[in-house]
Backbone as JSON Lines, residues from 0, in Angstrom:
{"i":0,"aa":"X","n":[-9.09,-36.68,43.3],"ca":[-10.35,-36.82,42.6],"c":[-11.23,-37.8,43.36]}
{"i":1,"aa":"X","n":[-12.63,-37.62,43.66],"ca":[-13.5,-38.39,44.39],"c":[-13.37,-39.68,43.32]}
{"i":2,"aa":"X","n":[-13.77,-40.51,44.49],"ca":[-14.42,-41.78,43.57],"c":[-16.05,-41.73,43.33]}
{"i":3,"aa":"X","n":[-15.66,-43.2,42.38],"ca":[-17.37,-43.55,42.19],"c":[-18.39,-43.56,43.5]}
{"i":4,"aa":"X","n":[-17.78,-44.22,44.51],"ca":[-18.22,-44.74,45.67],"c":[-19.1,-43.56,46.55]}
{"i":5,"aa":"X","n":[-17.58,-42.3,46.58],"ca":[-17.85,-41.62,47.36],"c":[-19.45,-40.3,46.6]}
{"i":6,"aa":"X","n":[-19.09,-39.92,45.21],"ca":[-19.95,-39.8,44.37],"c":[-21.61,-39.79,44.68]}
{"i":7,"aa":"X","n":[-21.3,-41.39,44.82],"ca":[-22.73,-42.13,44.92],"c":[-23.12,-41.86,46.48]}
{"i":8,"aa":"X","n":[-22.41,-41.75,47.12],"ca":[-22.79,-42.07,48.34],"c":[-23.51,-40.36,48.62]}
{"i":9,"aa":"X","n":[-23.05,-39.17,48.53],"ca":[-23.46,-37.8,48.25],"c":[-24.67,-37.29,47.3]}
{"i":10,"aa":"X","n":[-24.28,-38.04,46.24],"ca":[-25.33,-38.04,45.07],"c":[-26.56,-38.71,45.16]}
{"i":11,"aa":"X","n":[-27.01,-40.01,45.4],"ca":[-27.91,-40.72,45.76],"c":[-29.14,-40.18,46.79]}
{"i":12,"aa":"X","n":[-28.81,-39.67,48.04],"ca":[-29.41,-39.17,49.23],"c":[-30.0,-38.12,48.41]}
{"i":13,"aa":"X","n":[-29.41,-36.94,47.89],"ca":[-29.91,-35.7,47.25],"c":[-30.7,-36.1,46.14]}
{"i":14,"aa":"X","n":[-30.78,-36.59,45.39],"ca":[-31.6,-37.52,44.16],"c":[-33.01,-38.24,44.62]}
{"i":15,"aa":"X","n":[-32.98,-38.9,45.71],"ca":[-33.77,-39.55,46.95],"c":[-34.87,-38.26,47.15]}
{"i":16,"aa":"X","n":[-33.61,-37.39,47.94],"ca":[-34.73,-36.55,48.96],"c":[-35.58,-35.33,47.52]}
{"i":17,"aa":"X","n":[-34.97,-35.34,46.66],"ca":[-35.51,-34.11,45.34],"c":[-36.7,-35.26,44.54]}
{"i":18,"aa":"X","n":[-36.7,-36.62,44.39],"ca":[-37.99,-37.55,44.16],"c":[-38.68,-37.59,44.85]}
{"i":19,"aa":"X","n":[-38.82,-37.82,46.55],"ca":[-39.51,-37.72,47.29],"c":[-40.2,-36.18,47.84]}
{"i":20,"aa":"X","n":[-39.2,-35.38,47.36],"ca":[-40.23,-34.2,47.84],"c":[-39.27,-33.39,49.23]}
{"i":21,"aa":"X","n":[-39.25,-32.25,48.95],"ca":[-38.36,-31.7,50.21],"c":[-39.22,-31.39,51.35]}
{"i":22,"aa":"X","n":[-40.53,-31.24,51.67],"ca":[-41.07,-30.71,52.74],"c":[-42.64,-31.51,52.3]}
{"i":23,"aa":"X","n":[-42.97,-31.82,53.89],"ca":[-44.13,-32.03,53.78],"c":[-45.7,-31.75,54.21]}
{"i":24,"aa":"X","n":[-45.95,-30.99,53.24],"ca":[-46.94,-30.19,53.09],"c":[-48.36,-30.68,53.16]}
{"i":25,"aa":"X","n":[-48.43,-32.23,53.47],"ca":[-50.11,-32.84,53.23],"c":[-50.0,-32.67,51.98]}
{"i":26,"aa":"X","n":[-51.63,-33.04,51.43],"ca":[-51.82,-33.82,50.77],"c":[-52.3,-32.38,49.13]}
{"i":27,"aa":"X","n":[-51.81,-32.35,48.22],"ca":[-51.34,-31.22,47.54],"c":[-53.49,-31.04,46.43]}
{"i":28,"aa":"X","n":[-53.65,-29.59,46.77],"ca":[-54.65,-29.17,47.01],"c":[-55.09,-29.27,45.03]}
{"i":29,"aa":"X","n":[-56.5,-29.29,44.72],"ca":[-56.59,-28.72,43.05],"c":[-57.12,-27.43,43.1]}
{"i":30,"aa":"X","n":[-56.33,-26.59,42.6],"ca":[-56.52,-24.82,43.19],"c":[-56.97,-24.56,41.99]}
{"i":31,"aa":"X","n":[-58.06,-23.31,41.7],"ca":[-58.83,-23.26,40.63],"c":[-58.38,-21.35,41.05]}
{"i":32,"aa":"X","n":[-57.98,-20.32,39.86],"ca":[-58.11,-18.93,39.94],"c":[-59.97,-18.82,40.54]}
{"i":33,"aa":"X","n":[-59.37,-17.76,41.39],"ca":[-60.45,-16.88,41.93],"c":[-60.06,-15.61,42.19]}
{"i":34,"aa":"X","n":[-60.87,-14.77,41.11],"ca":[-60.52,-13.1,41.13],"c":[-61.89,-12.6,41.5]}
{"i":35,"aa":"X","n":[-61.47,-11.2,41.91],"ca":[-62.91,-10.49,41.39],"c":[-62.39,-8.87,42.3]}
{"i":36,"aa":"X","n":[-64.03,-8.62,42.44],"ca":[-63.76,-7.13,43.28],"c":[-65.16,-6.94,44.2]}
{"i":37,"aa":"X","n":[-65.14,-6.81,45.46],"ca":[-65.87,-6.38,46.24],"c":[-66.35,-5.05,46.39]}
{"i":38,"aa":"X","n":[-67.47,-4.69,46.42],"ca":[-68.24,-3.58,46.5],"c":[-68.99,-3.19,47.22]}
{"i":39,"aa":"X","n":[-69.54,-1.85,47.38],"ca":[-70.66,-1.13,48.44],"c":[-71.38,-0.31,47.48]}
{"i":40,"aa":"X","n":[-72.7,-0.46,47.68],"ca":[-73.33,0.79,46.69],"c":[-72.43,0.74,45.44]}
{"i":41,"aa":"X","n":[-72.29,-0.54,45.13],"ca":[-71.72,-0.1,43.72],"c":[-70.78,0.35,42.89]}
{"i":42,"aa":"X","n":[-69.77,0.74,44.35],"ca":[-68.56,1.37,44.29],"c":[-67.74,0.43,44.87]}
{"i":43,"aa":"X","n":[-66.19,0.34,44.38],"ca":[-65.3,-0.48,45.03],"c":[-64.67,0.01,45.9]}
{"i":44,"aa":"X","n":[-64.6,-1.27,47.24],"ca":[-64.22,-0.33,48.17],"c":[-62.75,-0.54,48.23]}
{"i":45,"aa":"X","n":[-62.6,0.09,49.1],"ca":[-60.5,0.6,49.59],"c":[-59.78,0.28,50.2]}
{"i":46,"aa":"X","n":[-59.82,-1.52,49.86],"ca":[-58.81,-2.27,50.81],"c":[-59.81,-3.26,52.13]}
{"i":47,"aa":"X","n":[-58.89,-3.87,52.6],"ca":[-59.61,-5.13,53.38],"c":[-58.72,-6.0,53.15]}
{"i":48,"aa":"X","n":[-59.64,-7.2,53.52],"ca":[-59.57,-8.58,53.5],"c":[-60.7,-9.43,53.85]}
{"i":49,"aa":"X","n":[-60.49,-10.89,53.53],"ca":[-61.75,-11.7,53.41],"c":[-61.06,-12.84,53.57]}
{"i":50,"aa":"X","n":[-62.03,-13.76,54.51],"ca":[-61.77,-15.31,54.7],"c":[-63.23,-16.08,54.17]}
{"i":51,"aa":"X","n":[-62.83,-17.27,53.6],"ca":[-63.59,-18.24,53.02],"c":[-63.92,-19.05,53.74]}
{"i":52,"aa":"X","n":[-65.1,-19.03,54.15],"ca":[-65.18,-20.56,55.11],"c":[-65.75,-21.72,54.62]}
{"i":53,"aa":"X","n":[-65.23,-22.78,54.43],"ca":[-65.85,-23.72,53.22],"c":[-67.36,-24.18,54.01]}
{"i":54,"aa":"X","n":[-68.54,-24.57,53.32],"ca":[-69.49,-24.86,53.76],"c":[-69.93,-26.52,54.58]}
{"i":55,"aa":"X","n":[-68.95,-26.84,53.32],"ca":[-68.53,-28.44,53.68],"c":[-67.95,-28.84,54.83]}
{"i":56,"aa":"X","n":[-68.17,-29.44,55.89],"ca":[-67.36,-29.54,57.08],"c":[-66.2,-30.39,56.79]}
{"i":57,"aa":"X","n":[-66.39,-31.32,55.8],"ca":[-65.21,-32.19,55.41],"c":[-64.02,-31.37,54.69]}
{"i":58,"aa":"X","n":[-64.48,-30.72,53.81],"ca":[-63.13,-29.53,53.81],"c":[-61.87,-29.07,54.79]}
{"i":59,"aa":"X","n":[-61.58,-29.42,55.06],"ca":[-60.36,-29.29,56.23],"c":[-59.29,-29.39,55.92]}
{"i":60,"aa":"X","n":[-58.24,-28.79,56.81],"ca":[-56.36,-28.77,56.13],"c":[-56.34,-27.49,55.54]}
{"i":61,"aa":"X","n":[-56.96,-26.38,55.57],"ca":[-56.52,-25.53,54.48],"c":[-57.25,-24.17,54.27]}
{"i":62,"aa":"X","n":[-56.46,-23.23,54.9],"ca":[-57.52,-21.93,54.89],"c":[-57.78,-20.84,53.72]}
{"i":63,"aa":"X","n":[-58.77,-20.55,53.22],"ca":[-58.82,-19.33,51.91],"c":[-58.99,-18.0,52.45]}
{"i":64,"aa":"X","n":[-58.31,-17.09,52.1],"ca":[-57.97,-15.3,52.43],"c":[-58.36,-14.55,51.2]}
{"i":65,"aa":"X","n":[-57.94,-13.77,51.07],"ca":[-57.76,-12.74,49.64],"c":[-57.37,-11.17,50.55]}
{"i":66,"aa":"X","n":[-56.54,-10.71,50.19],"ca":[-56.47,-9.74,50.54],"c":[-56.97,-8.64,49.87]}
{"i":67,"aa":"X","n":[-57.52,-7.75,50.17],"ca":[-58.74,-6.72,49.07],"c":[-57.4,-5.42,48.85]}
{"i":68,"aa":"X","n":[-57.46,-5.07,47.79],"ca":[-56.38,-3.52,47.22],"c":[-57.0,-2.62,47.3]}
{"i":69,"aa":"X","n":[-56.15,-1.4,47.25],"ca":[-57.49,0.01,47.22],"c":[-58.5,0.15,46.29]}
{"i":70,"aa":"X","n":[-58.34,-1.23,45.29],"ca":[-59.15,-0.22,43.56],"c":[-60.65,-1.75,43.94]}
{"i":71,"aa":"X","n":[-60.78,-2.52,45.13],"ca":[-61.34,-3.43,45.22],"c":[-61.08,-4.99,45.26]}
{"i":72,"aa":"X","n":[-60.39,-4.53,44.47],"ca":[-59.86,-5.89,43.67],"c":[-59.3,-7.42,44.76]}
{"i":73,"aa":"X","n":[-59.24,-8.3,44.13],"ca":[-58.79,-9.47,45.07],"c":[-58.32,-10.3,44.32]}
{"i":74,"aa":"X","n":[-57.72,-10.88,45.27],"ca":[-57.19,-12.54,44.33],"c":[-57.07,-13.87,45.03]}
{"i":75,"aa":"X","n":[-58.13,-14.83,45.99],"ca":[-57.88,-15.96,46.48],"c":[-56.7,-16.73,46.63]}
{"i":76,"aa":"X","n":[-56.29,-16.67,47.37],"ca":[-54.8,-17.54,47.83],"c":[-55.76,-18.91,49.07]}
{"i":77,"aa":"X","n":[-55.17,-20.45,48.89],"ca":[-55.16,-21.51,49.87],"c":[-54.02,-21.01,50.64]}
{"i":78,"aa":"X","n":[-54.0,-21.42,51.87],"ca":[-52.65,-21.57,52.78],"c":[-52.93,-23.15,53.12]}
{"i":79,"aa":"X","n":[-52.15,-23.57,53.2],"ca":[-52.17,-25.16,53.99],"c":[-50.92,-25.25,54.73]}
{"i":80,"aa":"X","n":[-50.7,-25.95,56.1],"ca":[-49.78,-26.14,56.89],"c":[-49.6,-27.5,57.01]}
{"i":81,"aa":"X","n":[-48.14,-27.72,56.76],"ca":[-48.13,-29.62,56.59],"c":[-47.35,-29.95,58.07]}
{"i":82,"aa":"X","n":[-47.0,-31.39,58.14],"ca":[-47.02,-31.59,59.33],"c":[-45.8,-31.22,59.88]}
{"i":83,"aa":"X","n":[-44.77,-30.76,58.92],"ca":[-43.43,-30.35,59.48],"c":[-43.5,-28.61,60.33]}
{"i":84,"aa":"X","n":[-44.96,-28.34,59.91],"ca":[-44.96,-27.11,60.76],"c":[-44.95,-26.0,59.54]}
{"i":85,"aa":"X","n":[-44.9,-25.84,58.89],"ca":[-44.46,-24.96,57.73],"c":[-45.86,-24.87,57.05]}
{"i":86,"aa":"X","n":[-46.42,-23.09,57.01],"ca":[-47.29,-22.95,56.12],"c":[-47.16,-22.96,54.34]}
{"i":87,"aa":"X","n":[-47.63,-22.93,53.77],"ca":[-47.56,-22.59,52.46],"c":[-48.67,-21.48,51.48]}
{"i":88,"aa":"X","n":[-48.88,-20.77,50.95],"ca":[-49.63,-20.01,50.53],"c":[-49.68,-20.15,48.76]}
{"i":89,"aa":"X","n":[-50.54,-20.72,48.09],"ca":[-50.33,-20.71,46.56],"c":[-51.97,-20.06,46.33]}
{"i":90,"aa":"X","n":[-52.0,-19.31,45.08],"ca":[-52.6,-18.82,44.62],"c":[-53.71,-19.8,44.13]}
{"i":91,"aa":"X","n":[-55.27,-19.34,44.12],"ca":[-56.3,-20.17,43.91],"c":[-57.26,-20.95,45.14]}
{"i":92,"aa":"X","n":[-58.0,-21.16,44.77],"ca":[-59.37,-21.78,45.73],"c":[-59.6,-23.18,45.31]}
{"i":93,"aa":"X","n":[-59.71,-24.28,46.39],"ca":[-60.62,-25.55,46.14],"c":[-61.54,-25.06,46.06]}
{"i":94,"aa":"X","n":[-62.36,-26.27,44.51],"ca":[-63.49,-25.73,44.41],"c":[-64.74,-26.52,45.23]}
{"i":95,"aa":"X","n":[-65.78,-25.48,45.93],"ca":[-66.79,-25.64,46.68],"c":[-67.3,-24.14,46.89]}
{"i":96,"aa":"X","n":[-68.26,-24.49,47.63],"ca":[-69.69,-23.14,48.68],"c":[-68.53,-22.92,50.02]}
{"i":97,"aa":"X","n":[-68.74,-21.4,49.93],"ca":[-67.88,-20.66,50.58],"c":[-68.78,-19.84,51.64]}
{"i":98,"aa":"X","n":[-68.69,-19.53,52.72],"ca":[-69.32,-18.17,53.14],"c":[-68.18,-17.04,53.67]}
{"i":99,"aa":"X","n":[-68.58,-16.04,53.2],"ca":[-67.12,-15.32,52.73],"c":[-67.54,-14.26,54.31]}
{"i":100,"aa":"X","n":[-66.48,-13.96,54.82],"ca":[-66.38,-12.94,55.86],"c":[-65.47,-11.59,55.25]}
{"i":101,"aa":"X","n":[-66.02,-10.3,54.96],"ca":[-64.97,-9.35,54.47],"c":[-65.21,-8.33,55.48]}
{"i":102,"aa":"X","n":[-63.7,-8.0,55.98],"ca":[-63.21,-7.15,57.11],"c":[-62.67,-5.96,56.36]}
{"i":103,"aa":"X","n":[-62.82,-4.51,56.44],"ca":[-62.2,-3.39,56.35],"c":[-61.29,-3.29,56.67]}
{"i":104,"aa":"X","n":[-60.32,-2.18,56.29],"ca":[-59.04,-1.86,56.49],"c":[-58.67,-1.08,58.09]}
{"i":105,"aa":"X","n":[-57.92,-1.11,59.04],"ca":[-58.67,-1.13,59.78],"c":[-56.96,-0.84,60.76]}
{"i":106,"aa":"X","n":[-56.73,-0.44,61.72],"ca":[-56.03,0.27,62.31],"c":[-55.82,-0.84,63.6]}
{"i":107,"aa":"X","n":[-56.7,-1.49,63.74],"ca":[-56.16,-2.86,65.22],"c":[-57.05,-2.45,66.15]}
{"i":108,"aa":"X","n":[-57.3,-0.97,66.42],"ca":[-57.95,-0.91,68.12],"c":[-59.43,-0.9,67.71]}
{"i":109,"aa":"X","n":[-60.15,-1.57,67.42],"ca":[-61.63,-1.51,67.0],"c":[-61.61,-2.99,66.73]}
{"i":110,"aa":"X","n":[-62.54,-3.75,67.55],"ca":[-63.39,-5.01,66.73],"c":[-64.68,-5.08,66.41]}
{"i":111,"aa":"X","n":[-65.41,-6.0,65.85],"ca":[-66.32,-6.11,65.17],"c":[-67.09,-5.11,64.07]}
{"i":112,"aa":"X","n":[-65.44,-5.05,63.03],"ca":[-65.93,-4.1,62.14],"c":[-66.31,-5.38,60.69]}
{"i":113,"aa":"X","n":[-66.56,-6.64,60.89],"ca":[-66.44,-7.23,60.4],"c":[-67.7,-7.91,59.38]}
{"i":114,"aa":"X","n":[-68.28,-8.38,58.23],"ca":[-69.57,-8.37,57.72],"c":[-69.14,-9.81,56.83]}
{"i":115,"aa":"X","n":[-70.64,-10.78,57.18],"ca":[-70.33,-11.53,56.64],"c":[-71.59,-12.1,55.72]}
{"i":116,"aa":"X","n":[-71.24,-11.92,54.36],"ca":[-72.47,-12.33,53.39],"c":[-73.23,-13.17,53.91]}
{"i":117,"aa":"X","n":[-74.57,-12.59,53.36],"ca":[-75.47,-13.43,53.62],"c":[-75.83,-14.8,52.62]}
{"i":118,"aa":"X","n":[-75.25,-14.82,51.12],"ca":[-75.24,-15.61,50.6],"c":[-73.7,-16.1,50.25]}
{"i":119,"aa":"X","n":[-73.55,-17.59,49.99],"ca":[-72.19,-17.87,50.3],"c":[-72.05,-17.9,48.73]}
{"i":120,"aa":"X","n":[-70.13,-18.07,48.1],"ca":[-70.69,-18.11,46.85],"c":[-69.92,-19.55,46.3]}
{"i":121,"aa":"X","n":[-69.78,-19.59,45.04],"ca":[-69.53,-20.38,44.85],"c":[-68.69,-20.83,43.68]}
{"i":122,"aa":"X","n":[-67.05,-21.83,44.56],"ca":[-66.08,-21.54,43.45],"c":[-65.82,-22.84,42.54]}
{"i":123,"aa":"X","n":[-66.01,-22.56,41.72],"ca":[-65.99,-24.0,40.2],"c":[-65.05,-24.35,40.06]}
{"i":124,"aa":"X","n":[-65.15,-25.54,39.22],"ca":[-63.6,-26.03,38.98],"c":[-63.11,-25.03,37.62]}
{"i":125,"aa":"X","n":[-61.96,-24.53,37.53],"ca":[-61.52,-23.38,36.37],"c":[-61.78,-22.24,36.38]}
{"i":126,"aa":"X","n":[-61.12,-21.15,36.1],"ca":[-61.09,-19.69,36.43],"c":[-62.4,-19.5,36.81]}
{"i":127,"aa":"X","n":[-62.46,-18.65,38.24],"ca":[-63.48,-18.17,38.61],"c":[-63.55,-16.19,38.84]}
{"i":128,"aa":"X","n":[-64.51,-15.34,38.53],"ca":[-64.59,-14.41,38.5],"c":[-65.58,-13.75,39.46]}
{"i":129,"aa":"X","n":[-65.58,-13.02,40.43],"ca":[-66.61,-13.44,41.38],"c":[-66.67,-11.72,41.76]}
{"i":130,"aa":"X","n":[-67.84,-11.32,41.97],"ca":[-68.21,-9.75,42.81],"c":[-68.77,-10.11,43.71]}
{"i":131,"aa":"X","n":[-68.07,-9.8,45.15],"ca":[-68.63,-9.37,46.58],"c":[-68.94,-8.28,46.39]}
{"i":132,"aa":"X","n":[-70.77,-8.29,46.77],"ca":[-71.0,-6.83,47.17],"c":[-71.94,-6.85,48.18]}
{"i":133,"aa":"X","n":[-71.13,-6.0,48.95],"ca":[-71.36,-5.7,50.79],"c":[-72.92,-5.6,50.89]}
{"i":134,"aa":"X","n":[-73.89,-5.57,52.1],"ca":[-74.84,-4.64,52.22],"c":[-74.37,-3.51,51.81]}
{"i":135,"aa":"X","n":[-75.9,-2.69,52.12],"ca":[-75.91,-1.17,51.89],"c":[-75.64,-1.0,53.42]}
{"i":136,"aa":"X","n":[-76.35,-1.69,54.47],"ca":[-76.55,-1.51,55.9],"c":[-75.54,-1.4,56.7]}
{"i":137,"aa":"X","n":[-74.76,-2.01,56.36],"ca":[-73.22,-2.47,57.1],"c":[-72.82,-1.01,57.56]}
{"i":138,"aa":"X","n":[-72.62,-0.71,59.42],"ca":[-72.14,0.61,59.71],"c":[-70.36,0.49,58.99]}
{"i":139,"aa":"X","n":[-70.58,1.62,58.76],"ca":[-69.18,2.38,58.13],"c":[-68.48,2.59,59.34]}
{"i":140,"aa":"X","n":[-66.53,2.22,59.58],"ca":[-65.78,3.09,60.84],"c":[-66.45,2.79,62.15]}
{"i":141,"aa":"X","n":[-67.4,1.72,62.5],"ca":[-68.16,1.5,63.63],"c":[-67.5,0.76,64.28]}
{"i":142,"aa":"X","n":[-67.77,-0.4,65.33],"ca":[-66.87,-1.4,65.94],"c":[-67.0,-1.34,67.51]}
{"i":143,"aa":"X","n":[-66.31,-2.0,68.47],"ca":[-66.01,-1.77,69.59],"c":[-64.74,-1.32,70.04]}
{"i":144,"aa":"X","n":[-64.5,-0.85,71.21],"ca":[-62.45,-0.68,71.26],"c":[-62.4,-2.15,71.87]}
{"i":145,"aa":"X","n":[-61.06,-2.06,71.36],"ca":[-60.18,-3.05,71.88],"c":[-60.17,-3.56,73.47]}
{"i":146,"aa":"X","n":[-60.65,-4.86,74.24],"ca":[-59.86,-4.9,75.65],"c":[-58.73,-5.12,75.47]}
{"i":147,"aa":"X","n":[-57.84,-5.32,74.98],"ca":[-56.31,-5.34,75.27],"c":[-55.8,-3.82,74.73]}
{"i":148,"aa":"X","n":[-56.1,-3.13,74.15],"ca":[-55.71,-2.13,73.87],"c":[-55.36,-1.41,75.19]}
């Protein structure tokens, strides 16, 4: 049967490292829901993705995505990478002015199929509900090929 000693000596370290935190991630973000659905003419479109670029230059540490579904739809995820190297991805947006870039669904050998609002928007503190909607202008399936292709 272990002793007290040995016990403590196993037990303590693990108790330590589960108070202090197992990984370190920087400095832990206040993430607010951000949903919505992006559109064209009114219609939702069929998949994508979108990056947030905060307006604030002091904003830093931490990138916003959403990946777009076929029915439009989205849902804001932060990623932040702490200094052990390790990303993290949790659901929600710091709140601030965004200028949103939304990219089509899109096969790899084509660039600049990419459109980026002209007005940025803007995410509050507490559930946010938000419609991207594209130009009308934006070429459809257009782009350049790939040089590495």
């Amino acid at each position: 049967m272990p002793t007290r000693s040995k016990l403590s000596a196993v037990f303590l370290p693990v108790v330590f490292l589960v108070l202090c935190g197992c990984s370190d991630a920087g400095p832990k973000l206040d993430l607010h829901p951000c949903v919505g659905v992006v559109t064209r003419d009114g219609e939702p479109v069929a998949g994508g993705g979108m990056m947030f670029r905060p307006e604030d230059a002091a904003m830093t540490g931490f990138t916003v995505n959403a990946s777009v579904n076929r029915d439009g739809t989205f849902v804001g995820e932060t990623l932040q990478t702490g200094r052990d190297g390790r990303t993290t991805a949790r659901p929600g947006v710091p709140a601030g002015k965004y200028r949103v870039i939304y990219h089509p669904l899109s096969d790899g050998s084509r660039m600049g199929l990419e459109t980026e609002l002209l007005e940025p928007i803007q995410v509050e503190v507490g559930p946010n509900t938000i419609t991207i909607k594209l130009p009308t202008s934006v070429p459809r399936e257009k782009g350049v090929p790939r040089e590495d292709q």
